[in-house]
C-alpha positions as CSV (number, residue, x, y, z in Angstrom):
1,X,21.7,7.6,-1.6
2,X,17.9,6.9,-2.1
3,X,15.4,9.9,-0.8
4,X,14.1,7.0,1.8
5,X,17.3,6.6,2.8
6,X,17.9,9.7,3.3
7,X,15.0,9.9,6.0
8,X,16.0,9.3,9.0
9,X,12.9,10.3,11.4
10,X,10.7,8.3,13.0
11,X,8.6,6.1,10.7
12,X,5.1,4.8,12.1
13,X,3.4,2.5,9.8
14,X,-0.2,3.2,10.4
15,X,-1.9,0.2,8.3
16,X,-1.5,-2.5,6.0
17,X,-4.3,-3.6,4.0
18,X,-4.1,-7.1,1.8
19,X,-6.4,-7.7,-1.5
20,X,-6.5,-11.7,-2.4
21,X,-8.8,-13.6,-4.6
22,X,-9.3,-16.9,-4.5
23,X,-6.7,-17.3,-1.9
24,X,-4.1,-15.3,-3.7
25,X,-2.1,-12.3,-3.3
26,X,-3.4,-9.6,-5.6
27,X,-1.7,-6.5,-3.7
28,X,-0.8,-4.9,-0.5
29,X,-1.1,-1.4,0.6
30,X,1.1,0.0,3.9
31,X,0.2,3.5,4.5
32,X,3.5,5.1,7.4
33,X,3.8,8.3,9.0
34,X,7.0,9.9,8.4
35,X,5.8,12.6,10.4
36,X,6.0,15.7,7.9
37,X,4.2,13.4,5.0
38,X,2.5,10.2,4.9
39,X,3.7,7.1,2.4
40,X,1.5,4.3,0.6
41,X,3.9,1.8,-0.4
42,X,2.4,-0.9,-2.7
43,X,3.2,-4.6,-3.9
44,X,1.5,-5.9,-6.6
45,X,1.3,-9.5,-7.9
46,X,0.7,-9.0,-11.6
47,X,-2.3,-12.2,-12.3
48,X,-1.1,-15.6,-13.1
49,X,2.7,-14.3,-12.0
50,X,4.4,-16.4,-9.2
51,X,7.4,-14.1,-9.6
52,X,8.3,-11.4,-7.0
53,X,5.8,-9.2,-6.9
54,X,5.8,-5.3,-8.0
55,X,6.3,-2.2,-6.3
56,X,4.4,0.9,-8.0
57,X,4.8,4.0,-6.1
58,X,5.7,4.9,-3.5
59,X,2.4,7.1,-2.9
60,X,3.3,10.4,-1.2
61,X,0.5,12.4,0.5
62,X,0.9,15.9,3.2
63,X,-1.3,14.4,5.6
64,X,-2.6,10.3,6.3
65,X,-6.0,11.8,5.9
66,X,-5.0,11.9,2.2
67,X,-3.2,8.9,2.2
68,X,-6.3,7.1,3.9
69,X,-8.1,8.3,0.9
70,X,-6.2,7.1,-1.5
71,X,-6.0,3.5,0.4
72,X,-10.1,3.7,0.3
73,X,-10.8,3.9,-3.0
74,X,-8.2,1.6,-3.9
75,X,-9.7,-1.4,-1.4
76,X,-13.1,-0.5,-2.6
77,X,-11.8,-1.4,-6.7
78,X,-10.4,-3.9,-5.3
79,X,-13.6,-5.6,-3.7
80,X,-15.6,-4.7,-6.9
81,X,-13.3,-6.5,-8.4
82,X,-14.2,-9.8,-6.4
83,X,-10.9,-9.4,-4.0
84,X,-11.2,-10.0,-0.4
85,X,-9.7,-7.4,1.5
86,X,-8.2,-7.5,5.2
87,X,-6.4,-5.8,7.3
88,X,-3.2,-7.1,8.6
C-alpha cells in the first residue's frame, strides 16, 4: 500500500496553479492540506512531448506556509521563463 494510500484524513486542496506557453501545458502545481503536512503534487509536460505528462515529487512541507513558498518561486521561474501562469 502506497504512503498516500495509506492517509486516510481529510485532504483540502488549497490551490492549483497552471504554467503554459504559447498556449501549452508546461506544468501544474496543486498544493493540499492533509492537515498534519502540506503536499505540492506536480505534472510536468516535458517540451515538444504530447505524451502523458510527468509527475516529480510529490513535495512534502510541515506547514502550507512552506509549501506556498515553494509554489512562489516555482511560478515566478516559470514567468521568467516566458510562461503564463494562472490559477485554476
Amino acid at each position: 500500500m502506497s504512503e498516500a494510500a495509506a492517509r486516510t484524513g481529510p485532504r483540502s486542496e488549497l490551490y492549483v496553479r497552471h504554467a503554459r506557453i504559447e498556449g501549452r501545458s508546461v506544468a501544474v502545481l496543486r498544493a493540499v492540506d492533509e492537515g498534519d503536512r502540506c503536499v505540492v503534487e506536480a505534472e510536468v509536460w516535458p517540451s515538444g512531448s504530447t505524451a502523458d505528462p510527468l509527475r516529480p515529487g510529490p513535495y512534502t512541507f510541515p506547514t502550507p506556509v512552506e509549501a506556498t513558498r515553494f509554489v512562489t518561486h516555482a511560478v515566478e521561474a516559470f514567468i521568467a521563463l516566458g510562461c503564463e501562469v494562472a490559477a485554476s
